[in-house]
MDAnalysis code that builds the backbone (N, CA, C; Angstrom):
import MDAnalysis as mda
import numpy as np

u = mda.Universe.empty(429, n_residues=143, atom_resindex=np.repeat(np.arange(143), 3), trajectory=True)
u.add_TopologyAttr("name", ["N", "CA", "C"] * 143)
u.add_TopologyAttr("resid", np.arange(1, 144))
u.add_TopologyAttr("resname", ["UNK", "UNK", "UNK", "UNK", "UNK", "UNK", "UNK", "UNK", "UNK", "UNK", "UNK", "UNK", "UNK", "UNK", "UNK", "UNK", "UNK", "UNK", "UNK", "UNK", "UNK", "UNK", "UNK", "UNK", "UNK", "UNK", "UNK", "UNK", "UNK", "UNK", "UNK", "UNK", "UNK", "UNK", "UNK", "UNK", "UNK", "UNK", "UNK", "UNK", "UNK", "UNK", "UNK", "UNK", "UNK", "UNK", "UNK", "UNK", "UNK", "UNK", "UNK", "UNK", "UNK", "UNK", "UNK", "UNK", "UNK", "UNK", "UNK", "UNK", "UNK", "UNK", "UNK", "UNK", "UNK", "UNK", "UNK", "UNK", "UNK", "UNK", "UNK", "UNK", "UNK", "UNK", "UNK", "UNK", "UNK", "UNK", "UNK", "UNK", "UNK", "UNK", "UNK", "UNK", "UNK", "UNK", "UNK", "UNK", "UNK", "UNK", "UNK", "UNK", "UNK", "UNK", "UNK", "UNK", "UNK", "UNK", "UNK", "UNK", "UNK", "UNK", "UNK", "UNK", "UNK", "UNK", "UNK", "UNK", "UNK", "UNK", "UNK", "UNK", "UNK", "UNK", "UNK", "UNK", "UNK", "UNK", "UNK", "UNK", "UNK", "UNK", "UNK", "UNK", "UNK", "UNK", "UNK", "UNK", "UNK", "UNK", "UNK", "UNK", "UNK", "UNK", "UNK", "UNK", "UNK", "UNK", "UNK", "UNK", "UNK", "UNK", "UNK"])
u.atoms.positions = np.array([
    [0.824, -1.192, 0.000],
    [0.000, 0.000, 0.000],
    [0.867, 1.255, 0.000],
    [2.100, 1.330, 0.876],
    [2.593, 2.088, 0.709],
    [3.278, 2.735, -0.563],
    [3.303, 1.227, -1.245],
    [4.426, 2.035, -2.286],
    [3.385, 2.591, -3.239],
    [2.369, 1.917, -3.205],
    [1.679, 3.015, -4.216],
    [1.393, 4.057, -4.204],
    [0.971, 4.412, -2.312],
    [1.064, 5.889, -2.571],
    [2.095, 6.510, -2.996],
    [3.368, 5.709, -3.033],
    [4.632, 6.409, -3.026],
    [4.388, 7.033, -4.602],
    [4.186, 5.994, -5.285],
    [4.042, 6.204, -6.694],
    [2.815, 7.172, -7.296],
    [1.719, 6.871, -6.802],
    [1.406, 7.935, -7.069],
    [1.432, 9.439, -6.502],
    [2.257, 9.702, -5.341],
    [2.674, 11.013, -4.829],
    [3.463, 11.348, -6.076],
    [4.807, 10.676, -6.830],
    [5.984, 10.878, -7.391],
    [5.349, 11.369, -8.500],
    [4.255, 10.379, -9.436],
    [3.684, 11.001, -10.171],
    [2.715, 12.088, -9.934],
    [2.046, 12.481, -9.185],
    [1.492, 13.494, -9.099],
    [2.453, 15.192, -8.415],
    [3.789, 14.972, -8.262],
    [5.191, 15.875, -8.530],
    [5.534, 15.997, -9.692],
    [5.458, 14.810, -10.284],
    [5.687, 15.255, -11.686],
    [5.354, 15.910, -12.488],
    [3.935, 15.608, -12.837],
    [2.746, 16.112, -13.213],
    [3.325, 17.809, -12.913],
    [2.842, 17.809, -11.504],
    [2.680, 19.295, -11.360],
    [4.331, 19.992, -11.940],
    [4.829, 19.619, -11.344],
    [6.030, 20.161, -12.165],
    [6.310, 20.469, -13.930],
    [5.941, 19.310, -14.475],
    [6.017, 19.633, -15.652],
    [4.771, 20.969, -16.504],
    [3.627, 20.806, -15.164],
    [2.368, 22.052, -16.076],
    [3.118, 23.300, -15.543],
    [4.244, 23.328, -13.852],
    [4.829, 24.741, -13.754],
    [5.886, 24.892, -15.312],
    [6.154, 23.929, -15.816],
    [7.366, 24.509, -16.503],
    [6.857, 25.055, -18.161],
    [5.602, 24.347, -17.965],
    [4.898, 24.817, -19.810],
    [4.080, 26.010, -19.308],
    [3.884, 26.689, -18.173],
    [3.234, 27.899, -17.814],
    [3.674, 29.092, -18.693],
    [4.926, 29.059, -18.719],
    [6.220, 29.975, -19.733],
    [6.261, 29.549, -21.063],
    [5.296, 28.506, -21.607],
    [5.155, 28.420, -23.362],
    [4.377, 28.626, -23.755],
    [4.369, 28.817, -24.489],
    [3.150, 28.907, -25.715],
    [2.985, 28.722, -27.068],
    [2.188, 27.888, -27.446],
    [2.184, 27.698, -29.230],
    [1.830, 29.294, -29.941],
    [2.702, 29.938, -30.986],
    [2.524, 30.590, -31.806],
    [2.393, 30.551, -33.184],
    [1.026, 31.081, -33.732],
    [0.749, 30.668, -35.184],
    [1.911, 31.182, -35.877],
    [2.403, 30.480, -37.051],
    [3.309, 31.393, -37.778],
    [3.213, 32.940, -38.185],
    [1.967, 33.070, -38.659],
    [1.007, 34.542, -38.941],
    [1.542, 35.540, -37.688],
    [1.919, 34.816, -36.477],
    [1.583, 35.936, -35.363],
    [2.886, 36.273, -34.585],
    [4.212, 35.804, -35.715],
    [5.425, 35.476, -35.062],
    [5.348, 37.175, -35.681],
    [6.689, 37.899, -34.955],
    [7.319, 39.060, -35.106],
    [7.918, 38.973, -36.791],
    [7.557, 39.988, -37.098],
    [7.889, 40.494, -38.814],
    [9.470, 40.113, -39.398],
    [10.237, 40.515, -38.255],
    [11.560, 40.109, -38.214],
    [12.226, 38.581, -38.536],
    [10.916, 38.065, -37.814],
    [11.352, 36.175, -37.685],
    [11.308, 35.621, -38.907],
    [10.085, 36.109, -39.275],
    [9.527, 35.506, -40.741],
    [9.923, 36.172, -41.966],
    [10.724, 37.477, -42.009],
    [11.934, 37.851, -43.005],
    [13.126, 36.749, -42.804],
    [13.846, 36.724, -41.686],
    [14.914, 35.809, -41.720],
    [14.382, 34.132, -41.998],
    [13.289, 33.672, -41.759],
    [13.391, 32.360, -42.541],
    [12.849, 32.919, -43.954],
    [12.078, 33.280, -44.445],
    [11.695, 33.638, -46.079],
    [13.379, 34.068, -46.514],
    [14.781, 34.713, -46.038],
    [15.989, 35.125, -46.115],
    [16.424, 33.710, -46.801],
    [16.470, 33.144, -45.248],
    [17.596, 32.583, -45.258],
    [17.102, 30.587, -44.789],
    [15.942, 30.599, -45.327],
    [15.336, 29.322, -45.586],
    [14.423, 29.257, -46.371],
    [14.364, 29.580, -47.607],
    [13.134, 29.770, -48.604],
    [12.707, 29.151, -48.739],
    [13.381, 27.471, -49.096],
    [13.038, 26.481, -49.252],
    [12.076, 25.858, -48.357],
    [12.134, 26.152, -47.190],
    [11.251, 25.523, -45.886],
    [10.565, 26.508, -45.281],
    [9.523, 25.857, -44.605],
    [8.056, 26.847, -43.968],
    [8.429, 26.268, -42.681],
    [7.652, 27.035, -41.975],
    [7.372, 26.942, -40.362],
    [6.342, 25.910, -40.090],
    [7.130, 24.748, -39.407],
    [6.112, 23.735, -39.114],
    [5.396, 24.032, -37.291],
    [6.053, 24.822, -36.861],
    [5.675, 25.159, -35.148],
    [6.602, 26.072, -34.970],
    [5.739, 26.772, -33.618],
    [6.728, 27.971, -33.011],
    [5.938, 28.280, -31.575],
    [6.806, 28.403, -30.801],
    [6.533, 28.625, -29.520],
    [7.405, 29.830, -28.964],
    [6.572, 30.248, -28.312],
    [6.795, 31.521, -27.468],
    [7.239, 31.150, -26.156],
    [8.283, 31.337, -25.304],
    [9.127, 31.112, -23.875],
    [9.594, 32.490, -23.329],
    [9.212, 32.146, -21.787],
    [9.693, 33.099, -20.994],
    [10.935, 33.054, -20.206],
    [11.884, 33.345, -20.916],
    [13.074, 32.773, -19.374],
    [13.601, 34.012, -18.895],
    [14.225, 33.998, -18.161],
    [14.987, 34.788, -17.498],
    [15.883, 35.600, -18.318],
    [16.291, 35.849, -19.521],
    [16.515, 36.647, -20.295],
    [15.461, 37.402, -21.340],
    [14.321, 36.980, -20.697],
    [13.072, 37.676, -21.859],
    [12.227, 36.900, -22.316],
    [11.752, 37.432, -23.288],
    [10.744, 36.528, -24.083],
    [11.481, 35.758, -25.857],
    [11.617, 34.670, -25.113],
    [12.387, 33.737, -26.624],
    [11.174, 33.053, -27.587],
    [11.583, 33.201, -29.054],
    [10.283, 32.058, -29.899],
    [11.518, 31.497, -30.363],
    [10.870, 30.363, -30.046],
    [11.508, 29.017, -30.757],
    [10.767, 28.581, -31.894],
    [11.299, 28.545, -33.201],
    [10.743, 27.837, -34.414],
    [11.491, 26.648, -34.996],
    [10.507, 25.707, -35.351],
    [11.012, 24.672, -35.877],
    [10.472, 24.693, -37.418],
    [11.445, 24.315, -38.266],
    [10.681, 24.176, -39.356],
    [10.555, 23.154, -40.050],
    [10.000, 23.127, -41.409],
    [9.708, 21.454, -41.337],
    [10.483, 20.274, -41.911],
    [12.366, 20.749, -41.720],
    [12.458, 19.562, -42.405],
    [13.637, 19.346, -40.706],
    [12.797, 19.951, -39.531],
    [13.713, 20.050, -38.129],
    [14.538, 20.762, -38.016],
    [14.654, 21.540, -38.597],
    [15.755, 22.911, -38.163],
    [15.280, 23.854, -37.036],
    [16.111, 23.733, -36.266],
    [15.267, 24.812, -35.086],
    [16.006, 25.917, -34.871],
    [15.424, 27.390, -34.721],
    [15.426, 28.730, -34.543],
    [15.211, 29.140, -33.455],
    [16.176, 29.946, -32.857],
    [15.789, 30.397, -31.610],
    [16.148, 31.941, -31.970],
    [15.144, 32.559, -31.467],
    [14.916, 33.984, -31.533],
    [14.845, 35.299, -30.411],
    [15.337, 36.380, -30.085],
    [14.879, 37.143, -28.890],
    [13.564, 37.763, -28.812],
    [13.016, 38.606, -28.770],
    [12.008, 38.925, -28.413],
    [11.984, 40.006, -29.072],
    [13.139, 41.028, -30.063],
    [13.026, 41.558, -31.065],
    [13.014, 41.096, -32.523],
    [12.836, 39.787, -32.161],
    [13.004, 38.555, -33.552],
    [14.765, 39.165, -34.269],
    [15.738, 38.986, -33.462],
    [16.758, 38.832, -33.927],
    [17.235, 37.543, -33.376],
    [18.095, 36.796, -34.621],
    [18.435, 35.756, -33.956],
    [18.888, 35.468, -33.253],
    [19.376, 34.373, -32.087],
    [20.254, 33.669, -31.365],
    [20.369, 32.333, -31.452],
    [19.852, 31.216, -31.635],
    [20.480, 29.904, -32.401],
    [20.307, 29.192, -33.533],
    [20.876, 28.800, -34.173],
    [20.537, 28.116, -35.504],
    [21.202, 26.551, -35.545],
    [19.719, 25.705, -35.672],
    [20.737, 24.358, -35.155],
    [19.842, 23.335, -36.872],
    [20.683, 23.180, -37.337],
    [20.479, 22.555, -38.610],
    [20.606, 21.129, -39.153],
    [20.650, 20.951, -37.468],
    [20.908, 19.337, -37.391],
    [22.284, 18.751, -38.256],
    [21.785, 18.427, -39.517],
    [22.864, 17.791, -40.017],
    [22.917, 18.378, -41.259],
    [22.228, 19.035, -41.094],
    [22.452, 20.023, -42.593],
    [23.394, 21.080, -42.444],
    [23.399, 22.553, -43.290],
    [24.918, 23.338, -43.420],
    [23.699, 24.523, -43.153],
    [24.397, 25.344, -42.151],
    [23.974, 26.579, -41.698],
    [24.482, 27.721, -43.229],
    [23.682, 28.387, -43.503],
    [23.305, 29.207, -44.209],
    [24.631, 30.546, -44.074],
    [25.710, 30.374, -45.321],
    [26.678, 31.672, -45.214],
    [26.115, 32.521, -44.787],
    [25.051, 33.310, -45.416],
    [25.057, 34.629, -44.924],
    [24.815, 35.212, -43.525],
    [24.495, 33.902, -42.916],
    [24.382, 34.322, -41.116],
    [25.616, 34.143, -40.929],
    [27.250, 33.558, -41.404],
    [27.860, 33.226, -40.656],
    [28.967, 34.799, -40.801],
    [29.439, 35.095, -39.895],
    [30.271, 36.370, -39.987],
    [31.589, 36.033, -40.648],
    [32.490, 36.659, -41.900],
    [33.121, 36.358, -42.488],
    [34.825, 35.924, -42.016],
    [35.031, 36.594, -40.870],
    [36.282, 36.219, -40.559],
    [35.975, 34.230, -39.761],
    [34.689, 34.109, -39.429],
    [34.596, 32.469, -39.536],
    [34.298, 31.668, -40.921],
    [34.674, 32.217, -41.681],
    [33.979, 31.760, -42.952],
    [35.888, 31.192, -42.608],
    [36.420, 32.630, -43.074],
    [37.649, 32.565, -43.274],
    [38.580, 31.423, -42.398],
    [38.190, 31.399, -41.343],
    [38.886, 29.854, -40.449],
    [38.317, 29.018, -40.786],
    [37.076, 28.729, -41.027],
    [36.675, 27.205, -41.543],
    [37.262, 26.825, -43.175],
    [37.471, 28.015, -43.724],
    [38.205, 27.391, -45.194],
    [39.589, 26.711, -44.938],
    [39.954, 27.218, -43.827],
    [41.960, 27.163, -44.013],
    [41.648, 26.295, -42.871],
    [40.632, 26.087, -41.959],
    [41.055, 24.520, -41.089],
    [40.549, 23.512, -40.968],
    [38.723, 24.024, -41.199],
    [38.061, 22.742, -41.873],
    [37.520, 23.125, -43.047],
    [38.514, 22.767, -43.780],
    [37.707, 23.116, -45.350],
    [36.431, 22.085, -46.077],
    [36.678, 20.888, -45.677],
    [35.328, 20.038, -45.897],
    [34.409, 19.372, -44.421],
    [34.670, 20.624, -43.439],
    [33.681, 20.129, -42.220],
    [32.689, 21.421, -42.548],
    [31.593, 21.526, -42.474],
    [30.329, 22.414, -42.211],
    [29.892, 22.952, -41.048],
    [29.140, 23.794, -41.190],
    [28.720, 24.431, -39.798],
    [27.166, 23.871, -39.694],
    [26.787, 23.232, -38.782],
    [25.932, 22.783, -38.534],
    [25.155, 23.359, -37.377],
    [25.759, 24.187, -36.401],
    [24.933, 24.630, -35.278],
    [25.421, 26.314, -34.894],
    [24.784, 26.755, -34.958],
    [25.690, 28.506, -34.634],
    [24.809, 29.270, -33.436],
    [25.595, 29.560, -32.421],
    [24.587, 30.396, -31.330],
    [25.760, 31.482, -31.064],
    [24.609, 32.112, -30.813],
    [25.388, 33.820, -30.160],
    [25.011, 33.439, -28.440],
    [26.606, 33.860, -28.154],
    [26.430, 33.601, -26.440],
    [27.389, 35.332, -26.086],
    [27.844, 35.409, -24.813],
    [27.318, 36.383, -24.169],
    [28.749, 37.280, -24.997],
    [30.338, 36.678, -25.319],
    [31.148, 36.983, -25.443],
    [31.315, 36.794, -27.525],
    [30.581, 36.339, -27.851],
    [31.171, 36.061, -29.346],
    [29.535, 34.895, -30.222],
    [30.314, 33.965, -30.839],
    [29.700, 32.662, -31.106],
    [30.336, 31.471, -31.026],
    [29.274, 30.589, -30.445],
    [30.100, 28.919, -30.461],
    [29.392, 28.225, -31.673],
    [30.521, 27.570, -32.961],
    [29.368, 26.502, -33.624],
    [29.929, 25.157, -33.573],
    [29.190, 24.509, -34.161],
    [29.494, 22.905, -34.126],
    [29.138, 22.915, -35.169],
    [30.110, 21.868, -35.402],
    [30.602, 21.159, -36.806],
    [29.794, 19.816, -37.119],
    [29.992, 19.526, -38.235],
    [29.439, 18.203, -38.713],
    [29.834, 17.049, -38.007],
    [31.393, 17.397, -37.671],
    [31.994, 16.475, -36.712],
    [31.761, 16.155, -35.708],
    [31.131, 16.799, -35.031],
    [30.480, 17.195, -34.067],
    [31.513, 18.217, -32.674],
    [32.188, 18.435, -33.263],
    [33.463, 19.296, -32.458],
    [32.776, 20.783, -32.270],
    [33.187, 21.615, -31.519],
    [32.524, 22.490, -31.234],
    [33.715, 23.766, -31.062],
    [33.969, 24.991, -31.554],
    [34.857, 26.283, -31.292],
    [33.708, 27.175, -31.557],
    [34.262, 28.025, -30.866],
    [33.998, 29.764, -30.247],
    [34.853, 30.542, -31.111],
    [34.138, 31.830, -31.058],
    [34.985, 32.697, -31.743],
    [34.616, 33.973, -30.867],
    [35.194, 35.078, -31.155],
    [34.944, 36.562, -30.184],
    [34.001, 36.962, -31.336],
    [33.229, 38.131, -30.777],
    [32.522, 38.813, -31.390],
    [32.597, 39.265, -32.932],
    [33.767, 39.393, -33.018],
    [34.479, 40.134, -34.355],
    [34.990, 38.391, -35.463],
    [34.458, 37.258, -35.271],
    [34.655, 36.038, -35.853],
    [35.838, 35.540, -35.764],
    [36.908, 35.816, -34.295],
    [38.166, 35.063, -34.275],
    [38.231, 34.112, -32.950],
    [39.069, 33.091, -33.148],
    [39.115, 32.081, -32.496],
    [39.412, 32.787, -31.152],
    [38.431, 31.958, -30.019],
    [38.225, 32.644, -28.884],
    [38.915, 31.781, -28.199],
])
């Protein structure tokens, strides 16, 4: 007897825990994402539409996360400028990448791709196809 209550106490922590943590999401129609968001994928994903997008509250603001539909996910600030681009296994899009990283990935991985690119507080970190991961400073040099 006991353990069931045990079990169902654990699950009913869970439960509640997981509805505190979707309190801070929200599904957003594509139509209702910021003007900004939906220039940079029509930019710089023509080929692909917005299969979902959610709206998050964290502690740095209000983030939309978009996924689109062939799984590429977008993470956005709350002025719809970007902050992550994760392309799974596909090749992140030159024109987001800043040119002095263009310029190190020719001369050190010339046949590895950029597959993941986020802006963090000092520069950007991306990951490679390889799955290896470098930083660079703000200005696109090895950090």
């Amino acid at each position: 007897m006991k353990k069931a209550i045990s079990k169902v106490s654990t699950f009913i922590k869970m439960m509640t825990g997981t509805a505190t943590e979707k309190k801070n999401e929200k599904m957003v129609f594509a139509k209702d994402l910021p003007m900004a968001i939906k220039l940079f994928v029509q930019r710089n994903f023509s080929c692909r539409s917005i299969a979902m997008a959610e709206m998050k509250s964290t502690a740095k603001g209000i983030v939309y996360v978009v996924y689109l539909n062939d799984g590429i996910q977008l993470v956005f600030n709350e002025n719809g400028g970007w902050e992550m681009v994760d392309c799974k296994m596909g090749v992140i899009p030159t024109a987001l990448v800043p040119a002095n990283i263009i310029s190190f990935m020719d001369v050190y991985y010339p046949c590895t791709p950029l597959v993941k690119m986020e802006k963090i507080d000092d520069g950007y970190e991306v990951t490679l196809s390889n799955y290896s991961t470098l930083q660079f400073d703000k200005m696109g040099y090895v950090a």
